[in-house]
C-alpha positions, 0 to 999 in steps of 0.5 A: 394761847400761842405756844411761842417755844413750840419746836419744829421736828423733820421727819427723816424720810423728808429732804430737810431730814436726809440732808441733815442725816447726810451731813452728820455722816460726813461729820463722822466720817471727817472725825473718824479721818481726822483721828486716824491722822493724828494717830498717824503722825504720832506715832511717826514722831514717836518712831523717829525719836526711837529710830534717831538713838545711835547705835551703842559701840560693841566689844569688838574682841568678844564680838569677833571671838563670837562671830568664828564660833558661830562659823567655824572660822579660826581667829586670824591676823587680819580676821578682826579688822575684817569682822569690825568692818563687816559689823559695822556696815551691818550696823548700818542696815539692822539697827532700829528702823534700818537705812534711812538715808534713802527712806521716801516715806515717813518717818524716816523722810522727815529724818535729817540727824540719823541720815547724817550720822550713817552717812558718817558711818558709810565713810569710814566704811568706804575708806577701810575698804579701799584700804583692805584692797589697796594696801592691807591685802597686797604684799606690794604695789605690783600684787594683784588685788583680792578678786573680793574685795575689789568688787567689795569696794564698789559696792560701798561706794554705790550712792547711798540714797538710792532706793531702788533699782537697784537699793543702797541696801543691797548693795551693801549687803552684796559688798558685806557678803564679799568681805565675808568670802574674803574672810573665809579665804584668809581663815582657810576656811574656803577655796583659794588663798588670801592674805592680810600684811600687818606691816607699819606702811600699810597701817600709815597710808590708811591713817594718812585717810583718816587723818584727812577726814577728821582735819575736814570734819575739824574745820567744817565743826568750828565753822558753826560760827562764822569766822574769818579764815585764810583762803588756804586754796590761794596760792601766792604769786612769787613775783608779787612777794618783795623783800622786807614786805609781808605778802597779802594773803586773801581772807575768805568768811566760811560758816555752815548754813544753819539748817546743816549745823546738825547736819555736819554735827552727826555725820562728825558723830558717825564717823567717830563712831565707826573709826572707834570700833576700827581702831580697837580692831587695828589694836588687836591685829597690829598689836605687835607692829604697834608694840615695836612702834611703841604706839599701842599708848598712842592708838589707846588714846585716839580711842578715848577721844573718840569715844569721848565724842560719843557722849550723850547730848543731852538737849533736844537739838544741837545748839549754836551758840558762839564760842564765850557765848551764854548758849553751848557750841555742841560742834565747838566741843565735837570740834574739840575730840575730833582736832584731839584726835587728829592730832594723835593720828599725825603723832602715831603716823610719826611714830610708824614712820620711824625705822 
């Protein structure tokens, strides 16, 4: 009887046999490839949501009263305000994953919200800066400026998505270093002499900075949704504008791309957050400029609404939706603290102004 079921078996020393033997080592080998890729990239995900947490804001007091114990430096005018700018950048370079802008590898490449925020971060950093060189460190316009921190501030303002050659981080941790030795010096801790004015002009010209940046910020917020604005960059012509006629004034439509909307949104975060730890700082070293001012109510209350922006968002990405629409606006209601903000800057300016 013909055995129609009979199965047909290859030996493995034909070429029938080692060709099937090869094909299911490759099989293996493409699993085995296969999985270590899927391991990869989850794990990747799973760092990149770790690394994209901001940072928590810290208690800049405690914080500084720490920091002069551990050196052995004596709580100063001025060495608060120095100490929260110092913090703040480490902050940058030490919290979970590093600096990521200038990442070139995953995850921190696939990474657009945490680059946002520290850039955000970075130019609140550059302005103060700026600032201790320009004006807090300087009795008047014809002073000489402090040897450190006039090469601290290059050092912050060095681009901040280059990664070698040299590296963004170290830079910033060269101009973290100066300020430092600026500090040591205004402590009495180091040779030679350094100086910190806590007078109300030094105080506005740095706000005039801040205040600058969050109108910026305020604006580039609420054009999430497109509108239609005045070109406030035209200026009108004097011959064309006639008696008893309203002058024609160029409209422009501005609306942020909507691979940017997070963009903007977390730099805006960044900055609010950086400013609010500087703020508390400006409390404690102008706290007697304020008081004569009658501002200190005023500085308080900048504070909260910048700590108000700080709030936990609790959707997975930022939403657009239009102003009265179904979906939130996240960057209307950021738009909403910074324009607050703002607006208490340019009260306290007023009030600092005042003889």
């Amino acid at each position: 009887m013909l055995d129609w079921k009979r199965r047909r078996t290859t030996d493995s020393t034909t070429p029938e046999g080692k060709v099937s033997a090869r094909s299911s080592a490759s099989r293996g080998l493409m699993l085995g490839l296969g999985g270590l890729i899927a391991l990869y990239l989850v794990i990747c995900i799973v760092l990149g949501m770790y690394w994209s947490r901001t940072p928590e804001p810290f208690s800049v007091q405690q914080h500084a009263r720490e920091a002069a114990q551990a050196s052995g430096r004596q709580v100063t005018t001025g060495y608060t305000l120095v100490e929260t700018l110092k913090q703040v950048a480490t902050t940058l370079l030490d919290k979970p994953g590093g600096y990521l802008s200038n990442d070139v590898t995953p995850p921190g490449l696939w990474l657009d919200n945490m680059p946002s925020w520290e850039y955000g971060v970075l130019v609140q950093v550059r302005d103060l800066a700026r600032a201790l060189r320009k004006d807090f460190a300087r009795s008047q316009s014809q002073s000489a400026e402090d040897p450190d921190l006039s090469l601290a501030e290059p050092r912050f303002n060095f681009d901040h998505r280059s990664w070698a050659l040299p590296s963004s981080e170290s830079q910033y941790r060269e101009g973290i270093q100066l300020l430092d030795r600026y500090q040591a010096r205004l402590t009495g801790t180091a040779q030679g002499s350094a100086q910190f004015y806590t007078r109300a002009d030094n105080l506005n010209n740095w706000l005039g900075d801040v205040a600058t940046r969050l109108g910026s910020l305020s604006q580039r917020l609420s054009a999430s949704v497109g509108r239609v604005r005045l070109d406030t960059n035209a200026n009108l012509d004097p011959d064309d504008v006639k008696p008893g006629v309203a002058p024609n004034v160029r409209e422009e439509t501005v609306e942020t791309a909507w691979l940017q909307i997070d963009n903007v949104f977390y730099e805006a975060r960044g900055q609010a957050w950086a400013l609010a730890q500087l703020l508390r700082a400006v409390e404690v070293d102008f706290a007697d400029v304020l008081a004569q001012k009658n501002a200190t109510i005023s500085v308080r209350q900048i504070i909260r609404e910048l700590e108000s922006s700080q709030e936990t968002l609790w959707s997975p990405v930022v939403l657009n939706g239009s102003g009265y629409g179904i979906l939130a606006n996240h960057s209307l209601v950021m738009a909403n603290y910074i324009s607050r903000a703002n607006a208490a800057i340019i009260d306290l300016r007023n009030l600092l102004s005042q003889g």
